[in-house]
C-alpha positions in Angstrom: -22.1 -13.7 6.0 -23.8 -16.4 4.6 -22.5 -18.4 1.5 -25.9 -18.8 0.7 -26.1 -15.3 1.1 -22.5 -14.0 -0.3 -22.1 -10.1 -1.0 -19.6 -8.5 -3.7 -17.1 -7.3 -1.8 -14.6 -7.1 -4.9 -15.3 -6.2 -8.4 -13.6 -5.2 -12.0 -12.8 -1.4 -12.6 -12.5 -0.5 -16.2 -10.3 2.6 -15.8 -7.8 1.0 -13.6 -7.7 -2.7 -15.3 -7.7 -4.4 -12.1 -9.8 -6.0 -9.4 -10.5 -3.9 -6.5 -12.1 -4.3 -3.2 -15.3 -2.0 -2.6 -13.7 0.0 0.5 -10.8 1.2 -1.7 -13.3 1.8 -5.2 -15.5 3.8 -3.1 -13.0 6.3 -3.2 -13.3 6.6 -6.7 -17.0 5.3 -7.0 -17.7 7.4 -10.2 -15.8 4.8 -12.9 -16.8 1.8 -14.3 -16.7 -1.3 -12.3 -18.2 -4.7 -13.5 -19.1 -8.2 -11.2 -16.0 -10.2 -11.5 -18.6 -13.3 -12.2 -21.4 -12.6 -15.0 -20.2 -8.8 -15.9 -23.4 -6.6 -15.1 -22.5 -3.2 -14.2 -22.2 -2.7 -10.3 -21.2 0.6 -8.3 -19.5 0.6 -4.3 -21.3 1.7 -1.8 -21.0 1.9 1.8 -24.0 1.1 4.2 -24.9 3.3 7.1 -23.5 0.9 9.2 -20.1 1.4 7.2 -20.1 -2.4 5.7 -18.5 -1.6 1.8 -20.0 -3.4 -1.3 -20.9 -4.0 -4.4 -24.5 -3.2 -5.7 -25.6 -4.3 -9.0 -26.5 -0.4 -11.0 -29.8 -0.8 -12.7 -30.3 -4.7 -13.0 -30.1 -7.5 -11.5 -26.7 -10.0 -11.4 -27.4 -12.9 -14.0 -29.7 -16.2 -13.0 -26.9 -18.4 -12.2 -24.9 -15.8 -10.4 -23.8 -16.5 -6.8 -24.2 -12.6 -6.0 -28.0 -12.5 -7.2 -30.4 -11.2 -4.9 -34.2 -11.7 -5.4 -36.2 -8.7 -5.4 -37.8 -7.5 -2.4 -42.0 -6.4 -2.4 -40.7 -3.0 -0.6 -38.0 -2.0 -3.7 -38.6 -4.5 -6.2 -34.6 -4.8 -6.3 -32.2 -7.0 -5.3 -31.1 -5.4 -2.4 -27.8 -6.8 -0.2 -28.7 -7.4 2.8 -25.7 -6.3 5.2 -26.5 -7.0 8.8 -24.6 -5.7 11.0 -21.8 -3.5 11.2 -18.9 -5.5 10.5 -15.2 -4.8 11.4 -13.6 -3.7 8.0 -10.6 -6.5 7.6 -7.1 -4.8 7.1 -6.2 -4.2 3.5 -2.6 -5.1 2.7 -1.9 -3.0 0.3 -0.2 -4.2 -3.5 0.6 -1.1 -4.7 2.7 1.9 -3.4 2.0 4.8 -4.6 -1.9 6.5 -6.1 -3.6 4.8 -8.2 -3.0 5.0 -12.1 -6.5 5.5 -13.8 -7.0 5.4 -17.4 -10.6 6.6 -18.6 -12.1 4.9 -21.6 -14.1 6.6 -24.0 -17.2 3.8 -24.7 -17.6 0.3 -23.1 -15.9 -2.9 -24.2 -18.3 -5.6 -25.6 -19.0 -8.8 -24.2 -16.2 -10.5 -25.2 -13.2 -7.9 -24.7 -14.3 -7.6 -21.3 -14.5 -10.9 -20.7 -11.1 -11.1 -22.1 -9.9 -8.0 -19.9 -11.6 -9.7 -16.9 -9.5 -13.0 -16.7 -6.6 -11.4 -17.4 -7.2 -8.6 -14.0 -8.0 -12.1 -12.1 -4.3 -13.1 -12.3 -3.2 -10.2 -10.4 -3.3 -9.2 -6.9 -6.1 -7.2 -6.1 -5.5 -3.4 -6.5 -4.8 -1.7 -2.8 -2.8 1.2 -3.0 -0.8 2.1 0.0 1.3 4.9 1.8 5.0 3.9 2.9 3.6 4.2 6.2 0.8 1.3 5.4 3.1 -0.8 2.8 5.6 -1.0 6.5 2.6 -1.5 9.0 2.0 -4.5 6.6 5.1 -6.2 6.4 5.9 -6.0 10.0 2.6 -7.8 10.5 3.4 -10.7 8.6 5.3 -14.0 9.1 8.0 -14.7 5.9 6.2 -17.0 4.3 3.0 -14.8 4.5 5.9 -12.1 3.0 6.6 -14.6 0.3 2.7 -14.3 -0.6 1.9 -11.5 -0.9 2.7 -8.9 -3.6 3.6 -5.5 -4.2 3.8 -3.1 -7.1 6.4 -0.5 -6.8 7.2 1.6 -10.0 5.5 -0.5 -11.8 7.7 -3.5 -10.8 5.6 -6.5 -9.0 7.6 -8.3 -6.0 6.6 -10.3 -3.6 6.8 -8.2 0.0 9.8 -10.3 1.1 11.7 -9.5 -2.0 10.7 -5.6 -1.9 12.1 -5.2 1.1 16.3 -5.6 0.9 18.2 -5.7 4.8 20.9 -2.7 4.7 23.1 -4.8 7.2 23.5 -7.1 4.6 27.1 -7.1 4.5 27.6 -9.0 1.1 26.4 -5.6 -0.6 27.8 -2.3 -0.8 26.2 0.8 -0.9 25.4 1.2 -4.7 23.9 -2.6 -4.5 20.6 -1.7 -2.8 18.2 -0.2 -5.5 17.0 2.9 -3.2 14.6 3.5 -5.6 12.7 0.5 -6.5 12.9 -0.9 -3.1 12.7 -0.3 1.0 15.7 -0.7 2.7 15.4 -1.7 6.5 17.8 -2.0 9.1 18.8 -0.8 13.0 19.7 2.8 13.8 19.9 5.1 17.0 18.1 8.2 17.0 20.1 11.9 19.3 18.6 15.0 20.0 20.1 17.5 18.0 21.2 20.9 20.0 18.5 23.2 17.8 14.7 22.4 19.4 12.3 19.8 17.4 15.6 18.6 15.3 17.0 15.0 15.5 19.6 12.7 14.6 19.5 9.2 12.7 22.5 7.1 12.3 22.0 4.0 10.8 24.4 0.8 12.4 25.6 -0.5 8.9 28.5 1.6 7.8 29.8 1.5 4.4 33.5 2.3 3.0 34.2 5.6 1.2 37.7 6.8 0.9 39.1 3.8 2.9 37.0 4.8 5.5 33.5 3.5 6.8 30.5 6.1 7.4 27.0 5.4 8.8 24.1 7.0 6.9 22.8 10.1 8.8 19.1 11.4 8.6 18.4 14.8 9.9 14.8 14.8 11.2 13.4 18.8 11.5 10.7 19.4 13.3 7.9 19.1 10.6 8.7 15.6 10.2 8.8 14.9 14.1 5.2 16.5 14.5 3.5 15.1 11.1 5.3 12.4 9.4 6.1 10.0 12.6 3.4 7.4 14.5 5.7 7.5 17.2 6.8 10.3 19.2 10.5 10.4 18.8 11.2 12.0 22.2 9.8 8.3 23.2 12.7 6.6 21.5 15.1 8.9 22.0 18.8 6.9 22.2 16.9 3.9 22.2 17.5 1.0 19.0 15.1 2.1 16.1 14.3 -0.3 12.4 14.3 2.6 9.8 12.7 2.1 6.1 14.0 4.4 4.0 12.6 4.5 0.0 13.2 6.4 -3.1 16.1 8.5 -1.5 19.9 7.7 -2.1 22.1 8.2 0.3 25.1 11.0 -1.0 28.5 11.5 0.6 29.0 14.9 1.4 33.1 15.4 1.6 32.0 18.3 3.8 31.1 17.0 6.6 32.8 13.7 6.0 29.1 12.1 6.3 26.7 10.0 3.8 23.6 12.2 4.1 19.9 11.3 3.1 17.6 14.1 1.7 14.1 13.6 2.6 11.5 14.2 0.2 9.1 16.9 1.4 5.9 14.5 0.1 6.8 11.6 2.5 3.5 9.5 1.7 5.1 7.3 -0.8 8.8 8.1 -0.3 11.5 8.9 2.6 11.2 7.5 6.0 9.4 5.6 8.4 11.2 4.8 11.7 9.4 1.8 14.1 10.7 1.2 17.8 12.1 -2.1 18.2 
């Protein structure tokens, strides 16, 4: 498009405090949402060739506003024009988790949202993401584009390089890595277990418990191996695996002379994500 002809592709939501792209406010298309540039009220919608925007709700944007459109003599409204269908670019998500709304009773005036508006412009734009999508987007990215980008997990904002913490990293021990607030990576081998649809991860970094050393072991049932896994894991079967593992600890279990991981049975923003290497 056009930068004589630019379209609002991101805009101010009220109830979450943040900018947001269209494709992700659509999904919640009834709050409040505001041009990032003179303030009129817009709303997201998405075109019937599936191009996401921002259309200004009732008026049009303000004279000297780059998103202004001139009305037309069929609608006599400013109407986006938005061509053809476009390829919707990936959305690297800056939050993991659902999105926190807060609704408002009554509208700020003029100046509080002005106020509220520069202050949402110094954050990253509000994506949220699955542990599946928050992985996809950091093995897509070069360090330094790690470095620059940002994500929010439990509320704490990292850049993507420092949210993600190497378990090989042999200058920490196991209570070191912050399970919780972070995704630990690293290599693993995955066995077929002798009960059908079960599976075995061991993880290469061992770590010393009762002056001995113990990999962490993942048991995979068949749920997760049919519904929780891009890849088939009868495809990487004994083959050398990068796990992700977030908001689960691993626990030694004097048992079985093992340190076990309990997956979470919601595994969109928690638990595992295996990739072949």
């Amino acid at each position: 498009m056009s930068d004589k002809n630019p379209i609002l592709t991101v805009a101010y939501c009220l109830e979450t405090n943040r900018f947001e792209p269209a494709q992700t406010a659509h999904l919640h298309q009834r709050d409040t949402f505001y041009c990032t540039k003179c303030y009129i009220l817009v709303t997201p919608v998405c075109s019937c060739k599936k191009n996401y925007f921002f259309r200004a709700l009732g008026t049009l944007h303000e004279e000297n506003c780059r998103y202004r459109k001139e009305p037309t003599e069929s609608t006599g409204q400013g109407t986006a024009k938005t061509g053809a269908a476009v390829q919707q670019p990936f959305l690297i998500p800056s939050l993991l988790g659902k999105i926190t709304r807060v609704p408002r009773i009554g509208r700020p005036d003029p100046a509080e949202l002005a106020t509220l508006i520069a202050a949402a412009s110094k954050l990253p734009i509000l994506v949220p993401g699955t542990l599946e999508n928050v992985v996809d987007a950091w093995c897509s990215m070069s360090t330094k584009e790690q470095k620059k980008e940002f994500l929010t997990i439990n509320g704490i904002n990292r850049s993507y390089f420092e949210s993600f913490d190497f378990i090989g990293n042999k200058e920490k021990d196991i209570n070191d890595f912050d399970w919780d607030n972070k995704i630990i990576y690293g290599g693993a081998k995955i066995s077929k277990g002798s009960a059908q649809g079960y599976y075995f991860v061991d993880c290469y970094r061992k770590f010393p418990i009762q002056e001995n050393y113990f990999p962490v072991k993942i048991i995979l049932n068949p749920e997760f191996t049919s519904n929780n896994q891009k890849t088939y894991i009868s495809e990487i079967e004994s083959k050398d695996v990068t796990v992700f593992l977030h908001g689960c600890r691993p626990v030694f279990d004097p048992k079985r002379q093992r340190l076990i991981i309990n997956l979470p049975k919601d595994l969109r923003y928690g638990g595992l994500c295996i990739r072949a290497k």
